[in-house]
C-alpha positions as YAML, in Angstrom:
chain: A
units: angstrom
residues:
- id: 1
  name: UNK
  ca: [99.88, -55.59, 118.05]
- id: 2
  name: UNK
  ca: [103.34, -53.77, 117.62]
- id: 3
  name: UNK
  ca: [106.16, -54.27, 120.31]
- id: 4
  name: UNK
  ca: [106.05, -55.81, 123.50]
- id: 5
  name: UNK
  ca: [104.78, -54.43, 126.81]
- id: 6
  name: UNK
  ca: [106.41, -52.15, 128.29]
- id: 7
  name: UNK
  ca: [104.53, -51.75, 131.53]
- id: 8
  name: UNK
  ca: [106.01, -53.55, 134.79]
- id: 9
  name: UNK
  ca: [105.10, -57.42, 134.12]
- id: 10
  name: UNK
  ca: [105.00, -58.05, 137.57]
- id: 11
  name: UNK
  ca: [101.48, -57.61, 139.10]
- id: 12
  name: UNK
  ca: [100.38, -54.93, 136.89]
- id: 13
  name: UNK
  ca: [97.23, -52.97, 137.99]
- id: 14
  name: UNK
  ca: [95.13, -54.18, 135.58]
- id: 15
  name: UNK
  ca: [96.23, -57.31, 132.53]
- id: 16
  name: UNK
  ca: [93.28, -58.00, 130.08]
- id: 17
  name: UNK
  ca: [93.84, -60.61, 128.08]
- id: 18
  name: UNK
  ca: [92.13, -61.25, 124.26]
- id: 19
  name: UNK
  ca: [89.41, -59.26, 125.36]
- id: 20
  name: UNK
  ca: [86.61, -59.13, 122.35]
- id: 21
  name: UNK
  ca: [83.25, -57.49, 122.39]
- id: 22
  name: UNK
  ca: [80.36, -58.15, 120.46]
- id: 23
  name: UNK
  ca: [77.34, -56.04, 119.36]
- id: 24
  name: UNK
  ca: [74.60, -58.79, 117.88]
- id: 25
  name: UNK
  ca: [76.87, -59.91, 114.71]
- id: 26
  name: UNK
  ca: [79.16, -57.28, 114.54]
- id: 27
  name: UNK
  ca: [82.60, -58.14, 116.22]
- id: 28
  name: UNK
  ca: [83.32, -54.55, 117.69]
- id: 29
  name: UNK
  ca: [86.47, -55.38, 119.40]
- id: 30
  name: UNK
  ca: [88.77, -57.94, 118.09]
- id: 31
  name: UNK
  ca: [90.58, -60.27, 120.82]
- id: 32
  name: UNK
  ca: [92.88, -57.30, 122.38]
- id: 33
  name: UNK
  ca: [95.36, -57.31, 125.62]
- id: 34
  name: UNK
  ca: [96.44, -54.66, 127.63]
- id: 35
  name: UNK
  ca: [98.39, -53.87, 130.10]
- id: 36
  name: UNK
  ca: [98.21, -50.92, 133.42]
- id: 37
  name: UNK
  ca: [100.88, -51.02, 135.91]
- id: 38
  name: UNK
  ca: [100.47, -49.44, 139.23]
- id: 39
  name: UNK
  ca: [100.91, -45.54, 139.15]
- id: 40
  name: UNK
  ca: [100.55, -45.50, 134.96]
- id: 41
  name: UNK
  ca: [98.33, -43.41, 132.84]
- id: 42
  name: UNK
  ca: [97.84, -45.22, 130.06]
- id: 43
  name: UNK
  ca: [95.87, -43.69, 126.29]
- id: 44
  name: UNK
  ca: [94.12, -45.15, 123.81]
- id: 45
  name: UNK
  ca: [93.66, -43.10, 120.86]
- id: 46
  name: UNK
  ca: [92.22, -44.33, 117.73]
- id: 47
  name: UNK
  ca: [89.79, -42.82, 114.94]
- id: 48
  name: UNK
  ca: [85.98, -42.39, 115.52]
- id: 49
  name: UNK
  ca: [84.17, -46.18, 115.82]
- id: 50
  name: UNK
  ca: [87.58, -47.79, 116.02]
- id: 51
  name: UNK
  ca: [86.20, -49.74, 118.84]
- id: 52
  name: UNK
  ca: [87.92, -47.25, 122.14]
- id: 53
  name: UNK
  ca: [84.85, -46.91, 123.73]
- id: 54
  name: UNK
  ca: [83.96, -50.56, 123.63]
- id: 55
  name: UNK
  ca: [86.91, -51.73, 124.65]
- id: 56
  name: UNK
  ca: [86.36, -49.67, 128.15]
- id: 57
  name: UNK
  ca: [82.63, -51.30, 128.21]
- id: 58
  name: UNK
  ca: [84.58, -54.38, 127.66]
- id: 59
  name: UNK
  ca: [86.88, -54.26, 130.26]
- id: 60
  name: UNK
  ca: [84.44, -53.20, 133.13]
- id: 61
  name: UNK
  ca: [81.67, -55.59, 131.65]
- id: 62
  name: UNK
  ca: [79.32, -53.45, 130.58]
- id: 63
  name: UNK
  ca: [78.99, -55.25, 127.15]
- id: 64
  name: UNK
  ca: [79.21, -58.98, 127.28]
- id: 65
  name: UNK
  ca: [82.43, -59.99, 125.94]
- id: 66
  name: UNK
  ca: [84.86, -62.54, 125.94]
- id: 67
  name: UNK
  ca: [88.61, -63.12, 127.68]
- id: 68
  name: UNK
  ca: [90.33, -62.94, 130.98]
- id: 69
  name: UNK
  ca: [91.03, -59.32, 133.17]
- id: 70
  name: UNK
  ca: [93.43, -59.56, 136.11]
- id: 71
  name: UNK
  ca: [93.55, -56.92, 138.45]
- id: 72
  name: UNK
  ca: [96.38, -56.95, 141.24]
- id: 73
  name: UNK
  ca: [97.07, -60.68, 140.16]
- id: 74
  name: UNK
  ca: [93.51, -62.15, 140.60]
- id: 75
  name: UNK
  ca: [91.08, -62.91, 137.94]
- id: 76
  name: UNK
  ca: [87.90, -60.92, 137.98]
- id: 77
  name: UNK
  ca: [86.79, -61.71, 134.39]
- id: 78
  name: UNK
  ca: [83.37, -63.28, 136.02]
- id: 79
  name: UNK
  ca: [82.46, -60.30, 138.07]
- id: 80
  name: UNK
  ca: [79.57, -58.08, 136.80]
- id: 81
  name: UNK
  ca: [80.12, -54.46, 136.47]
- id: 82
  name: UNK
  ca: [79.11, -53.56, 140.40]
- id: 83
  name: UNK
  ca: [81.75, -56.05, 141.84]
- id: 84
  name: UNK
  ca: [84.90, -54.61, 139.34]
- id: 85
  name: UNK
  ca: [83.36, -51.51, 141.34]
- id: 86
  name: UNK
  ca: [83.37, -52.97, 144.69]
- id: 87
  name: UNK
  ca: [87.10, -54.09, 143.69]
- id: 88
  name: UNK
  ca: [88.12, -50.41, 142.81]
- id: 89
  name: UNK
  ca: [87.55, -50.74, 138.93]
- id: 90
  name: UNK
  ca: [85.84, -47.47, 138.26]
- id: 91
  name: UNK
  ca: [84.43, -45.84, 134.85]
- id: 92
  name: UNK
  ca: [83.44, -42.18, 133.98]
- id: 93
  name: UNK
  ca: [81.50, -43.05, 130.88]
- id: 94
  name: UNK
  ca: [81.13, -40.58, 127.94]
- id: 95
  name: UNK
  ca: [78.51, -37.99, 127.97]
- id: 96
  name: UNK
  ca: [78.39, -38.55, 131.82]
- id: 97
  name: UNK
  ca: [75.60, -40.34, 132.69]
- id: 98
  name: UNK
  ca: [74.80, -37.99, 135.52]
- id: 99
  name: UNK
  ca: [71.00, -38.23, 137.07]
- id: 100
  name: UNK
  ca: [70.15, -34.72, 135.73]
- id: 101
  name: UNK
  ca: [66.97, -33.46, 138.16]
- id: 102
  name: UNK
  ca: [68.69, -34.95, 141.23]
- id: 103
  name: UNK
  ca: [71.61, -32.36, 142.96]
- id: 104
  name: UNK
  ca: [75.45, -32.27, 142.59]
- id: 105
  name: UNK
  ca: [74.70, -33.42, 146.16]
- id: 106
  name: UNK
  ca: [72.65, -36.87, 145.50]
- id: 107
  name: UNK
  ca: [74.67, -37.69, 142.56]
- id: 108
  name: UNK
  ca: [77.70, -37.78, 144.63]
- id: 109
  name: UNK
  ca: [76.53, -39.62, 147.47]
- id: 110
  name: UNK
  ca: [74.74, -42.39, 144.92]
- id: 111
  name: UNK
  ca: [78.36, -42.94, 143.77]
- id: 112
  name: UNK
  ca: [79.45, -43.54, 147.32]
- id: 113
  name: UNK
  ca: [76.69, -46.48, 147.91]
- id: 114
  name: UNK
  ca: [79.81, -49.09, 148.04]
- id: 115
  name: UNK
  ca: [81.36, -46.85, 150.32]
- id: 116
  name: UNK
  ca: [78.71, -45.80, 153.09]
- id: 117
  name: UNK
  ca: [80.65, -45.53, 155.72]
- id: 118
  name: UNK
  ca: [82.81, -43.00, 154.17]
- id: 119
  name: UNK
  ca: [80.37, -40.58, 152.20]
- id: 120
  name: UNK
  ca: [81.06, -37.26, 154.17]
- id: 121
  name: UNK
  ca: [85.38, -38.27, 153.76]
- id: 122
  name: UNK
  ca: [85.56, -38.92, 149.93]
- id: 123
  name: UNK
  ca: [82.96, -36.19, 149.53]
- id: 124
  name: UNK
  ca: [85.52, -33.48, 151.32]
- id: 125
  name: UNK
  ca: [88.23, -34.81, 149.17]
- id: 126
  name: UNK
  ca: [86.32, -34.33, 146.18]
- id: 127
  name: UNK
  ca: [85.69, -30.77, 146.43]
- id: 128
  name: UNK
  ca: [89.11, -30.37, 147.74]
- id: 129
  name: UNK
  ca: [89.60, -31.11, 143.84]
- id: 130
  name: UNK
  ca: [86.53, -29.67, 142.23]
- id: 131
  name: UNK
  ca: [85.96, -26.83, 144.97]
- id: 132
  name: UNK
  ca: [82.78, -25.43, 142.27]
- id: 133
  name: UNK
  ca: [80.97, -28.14, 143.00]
- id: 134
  name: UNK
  ca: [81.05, -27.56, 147.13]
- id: 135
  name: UNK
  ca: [79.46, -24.20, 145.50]
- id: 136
  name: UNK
  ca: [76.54, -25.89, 143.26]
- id: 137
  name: UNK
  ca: [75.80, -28.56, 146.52]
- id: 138
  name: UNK
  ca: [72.25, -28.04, 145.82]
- id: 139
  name: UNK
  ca: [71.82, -27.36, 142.12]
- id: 140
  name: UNK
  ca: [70.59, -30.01, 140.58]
- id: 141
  name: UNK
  ca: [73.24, -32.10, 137.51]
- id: 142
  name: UNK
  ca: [71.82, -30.73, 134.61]
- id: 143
  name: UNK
  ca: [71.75, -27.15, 135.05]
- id: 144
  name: UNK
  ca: [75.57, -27.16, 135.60]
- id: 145
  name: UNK
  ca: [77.86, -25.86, 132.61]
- id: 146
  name: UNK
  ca: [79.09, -28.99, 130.92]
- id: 147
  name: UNK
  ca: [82.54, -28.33, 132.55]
- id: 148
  name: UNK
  ca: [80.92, -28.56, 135.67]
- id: 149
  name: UNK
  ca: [79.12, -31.64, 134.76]
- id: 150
  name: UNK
  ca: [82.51, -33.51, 134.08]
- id: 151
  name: UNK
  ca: [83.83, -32.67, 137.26]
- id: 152
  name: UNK
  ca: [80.82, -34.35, 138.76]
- id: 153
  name: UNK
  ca: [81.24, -37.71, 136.64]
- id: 154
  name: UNK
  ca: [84.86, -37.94, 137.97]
- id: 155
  name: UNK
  ca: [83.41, -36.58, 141.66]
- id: 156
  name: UNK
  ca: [80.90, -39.08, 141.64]
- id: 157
  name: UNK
  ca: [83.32, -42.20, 140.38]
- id: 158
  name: UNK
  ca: [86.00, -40.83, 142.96]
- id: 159
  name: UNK
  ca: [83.29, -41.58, 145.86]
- id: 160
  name: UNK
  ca: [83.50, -45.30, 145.07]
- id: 161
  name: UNK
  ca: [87.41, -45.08, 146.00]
- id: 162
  name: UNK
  ca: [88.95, -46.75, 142.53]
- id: 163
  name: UNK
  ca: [92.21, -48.09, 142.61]
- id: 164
  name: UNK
  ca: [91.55, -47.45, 138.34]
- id: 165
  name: UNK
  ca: [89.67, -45.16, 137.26]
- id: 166
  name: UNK
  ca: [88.53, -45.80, 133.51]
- id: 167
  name: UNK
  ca: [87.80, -42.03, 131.62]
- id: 168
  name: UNK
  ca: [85.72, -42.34, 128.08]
- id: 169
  name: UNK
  ca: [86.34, -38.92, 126.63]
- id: 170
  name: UNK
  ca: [86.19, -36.84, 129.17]
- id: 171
  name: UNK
  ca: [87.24, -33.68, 127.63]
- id: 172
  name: UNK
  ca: [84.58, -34.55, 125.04]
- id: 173
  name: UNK
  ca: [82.39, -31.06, 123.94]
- id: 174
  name: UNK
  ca: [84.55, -28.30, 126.56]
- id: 175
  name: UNK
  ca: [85.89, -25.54, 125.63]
- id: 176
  name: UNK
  ca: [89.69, -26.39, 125.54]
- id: 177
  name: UNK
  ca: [90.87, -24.27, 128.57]
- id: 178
  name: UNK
  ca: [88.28, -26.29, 130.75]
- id: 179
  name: UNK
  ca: [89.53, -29.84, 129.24]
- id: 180
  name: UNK
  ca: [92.82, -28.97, 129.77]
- id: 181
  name: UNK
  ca: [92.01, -28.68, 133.51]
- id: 182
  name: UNK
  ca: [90.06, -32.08, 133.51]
- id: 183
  name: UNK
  ca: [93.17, -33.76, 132.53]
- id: 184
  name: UNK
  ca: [95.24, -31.86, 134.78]
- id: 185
  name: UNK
  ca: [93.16, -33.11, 137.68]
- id: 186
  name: UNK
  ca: [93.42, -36.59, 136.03]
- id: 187
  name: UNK
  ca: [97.54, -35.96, 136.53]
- id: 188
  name: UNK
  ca: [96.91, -34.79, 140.16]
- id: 189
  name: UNK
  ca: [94.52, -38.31, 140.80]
- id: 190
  name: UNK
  ca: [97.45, -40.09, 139.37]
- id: 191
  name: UNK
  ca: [99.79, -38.61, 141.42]
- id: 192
  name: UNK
  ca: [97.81, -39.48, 144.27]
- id: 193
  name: UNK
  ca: [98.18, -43.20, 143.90]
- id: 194
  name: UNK
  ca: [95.55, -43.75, 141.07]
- id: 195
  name: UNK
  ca: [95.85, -45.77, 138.18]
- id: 196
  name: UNK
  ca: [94.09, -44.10, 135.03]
- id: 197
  name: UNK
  ca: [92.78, -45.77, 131.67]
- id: 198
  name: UNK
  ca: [92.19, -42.67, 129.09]
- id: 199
  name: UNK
  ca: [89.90, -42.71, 125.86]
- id: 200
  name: UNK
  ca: [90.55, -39.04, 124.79]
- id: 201
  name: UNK
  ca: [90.09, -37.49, 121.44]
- id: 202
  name: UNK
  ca: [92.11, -34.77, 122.31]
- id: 203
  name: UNK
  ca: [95.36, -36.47, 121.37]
- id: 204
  name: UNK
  ca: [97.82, -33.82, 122.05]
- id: 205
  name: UNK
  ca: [96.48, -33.17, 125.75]
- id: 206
  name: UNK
  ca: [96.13, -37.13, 126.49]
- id: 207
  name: UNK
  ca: [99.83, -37.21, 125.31]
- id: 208
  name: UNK
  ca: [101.28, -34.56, 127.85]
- id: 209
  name: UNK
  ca: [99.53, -36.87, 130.16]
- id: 210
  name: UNK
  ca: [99.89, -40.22, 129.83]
- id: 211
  name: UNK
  ca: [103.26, -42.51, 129.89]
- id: 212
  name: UNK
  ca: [102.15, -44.95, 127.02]
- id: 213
  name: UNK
  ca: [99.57, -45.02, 123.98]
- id: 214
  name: UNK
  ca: [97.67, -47.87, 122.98]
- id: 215
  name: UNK
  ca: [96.45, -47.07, 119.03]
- id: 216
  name: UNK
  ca: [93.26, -48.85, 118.06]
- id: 217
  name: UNK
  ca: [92.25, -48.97, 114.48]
- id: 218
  name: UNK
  ca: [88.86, -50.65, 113.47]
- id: 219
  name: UNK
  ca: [88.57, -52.95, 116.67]
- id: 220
  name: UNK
  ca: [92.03, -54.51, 116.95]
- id: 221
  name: UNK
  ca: [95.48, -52.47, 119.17]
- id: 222
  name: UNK
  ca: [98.05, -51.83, 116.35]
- id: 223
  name: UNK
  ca: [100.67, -50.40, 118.33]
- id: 224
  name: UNK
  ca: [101.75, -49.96, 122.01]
- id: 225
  name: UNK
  ca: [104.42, -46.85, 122.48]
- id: 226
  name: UNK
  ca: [106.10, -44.85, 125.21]
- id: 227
  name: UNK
  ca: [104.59, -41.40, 124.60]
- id: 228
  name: UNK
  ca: [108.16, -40.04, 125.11]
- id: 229
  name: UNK
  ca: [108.88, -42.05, 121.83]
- id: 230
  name: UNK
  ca: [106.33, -39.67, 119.50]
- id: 231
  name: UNK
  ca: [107.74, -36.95, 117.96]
- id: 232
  name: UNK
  ca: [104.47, -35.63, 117.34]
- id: 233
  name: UNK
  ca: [100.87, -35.96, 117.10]
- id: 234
  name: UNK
  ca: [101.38, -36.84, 113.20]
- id: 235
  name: UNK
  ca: [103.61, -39.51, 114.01]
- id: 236
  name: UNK
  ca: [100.71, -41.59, 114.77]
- id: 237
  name: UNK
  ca: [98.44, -41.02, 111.47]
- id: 238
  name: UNK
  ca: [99.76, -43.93, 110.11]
- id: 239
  name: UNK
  ca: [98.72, -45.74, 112.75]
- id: 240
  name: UNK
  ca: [94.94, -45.02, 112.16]
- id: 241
  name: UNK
  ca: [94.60, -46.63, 109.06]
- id: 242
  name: UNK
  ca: [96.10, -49.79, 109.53]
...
């Protein structure tokens, strides 16, 4: 890995520590640490099957993997996928993973199950954000616009009330007026006191957003920069094929 951290040492948010993932004998993520301090947004970009999205599974345990995760100071490497939830460790995984026949209205209160006492609160808040979906209460997931059906990922993850909220290409197939407001409600989450770990592919958007860049390139973090260090977009091609 290039450079040093440059996130807050102290307590960060989240610390993983030679985190590795395996699928059968394939080492898809080399040992890899990290670093999110409290109030970041923090990007990993990398080239397609450079290991981005497994590093995410990695981190909230949804592939078996090795090495230590930290979050506010105390080790939760142990805890199975529903605890890092219970803790505030939340993930919006790529292509959604919405229940399609069920309604905008069951998805969202399925993502509040760790929350029960608090369903009809977090649900307000979330169409204060995403006021369409108030509107499509009782359509059911999969005959919303795919737009739509991000907002209800992140609606349904925001019910569990993360402290980090873990995106896997979110913007991923939209039309790039609608993922450009994704991310800008990703900036608005931030600002409200969330920490956010971004897999994007659109690099240019998930640079106006974030405050550092991890690059990935075939498993393994080759560099760690301060996004208001990149020139531009091209300054990180050479990063890809390292």
């Amino acid at each position: 890995m290039t450079g040093r951290n440059t996130a807050a040492e102290a307590d960060p948010l989240l610390r993983a520590e030679d985190v590795s993932a395996r699928y059968g004998h394939v080492q898809a993520l080399q040992p890899t640490s990290l670093v999110v301090a409290e109030g970041e947004i923090v990007t990993v970009l990398g080239p397609n099957g450079a290991g981005k999205s497994t590093l995410l599974r990695a981190l909230t345990r949804l592939v078996a993997g090795r090495g230590r995760i930290y979050f506010r100071g105390e080790d939760v490497s142990g805890l199975p996928t529903h605890k890092l939830a219970r803790r505030g460790i939340v993930m919006v995984q790529e292509g959604r993973g919405l229940f399609p026949q069920m309604s905008v209205r069951e998805n969202l209160v399925i993502g509040g199950y760790l929350q029960p006492g608090e369903v009809d609160a977090q649900m307000k808040a979330v169409f204060e954000l995403f006021p369409r979906l108030r509107e499509r209460l009782d359509q059911t997931a999969g005959s919303l616009s795919g737009g739509e059906q991000q907002m209800l990922a992140i609606g349904r993850a925001l019910m569990a009330k993360p402290q980090l909220l873990m995106l896997d290409e979110p913007s991923l197939g939209l039309a790039p007026r609608v993922a450009g407001e994704i991310l800008s409600t990703l900036g608005e989450l931030n600002r409200r006191g969330i920490g956010i770990l971004l897999v994007e592919q659109k690099a240019p958007l998930a640079l106006k957003l974030a405050q550092r860049v991890y690059v990935i390139s075939l498993g393994r973090i080759v560099a760690e920069l301060k996004t208001d260090e990149i020139a531009s977009y091209h300054d990180l091609a050479r990063y890809y094929l390292h």
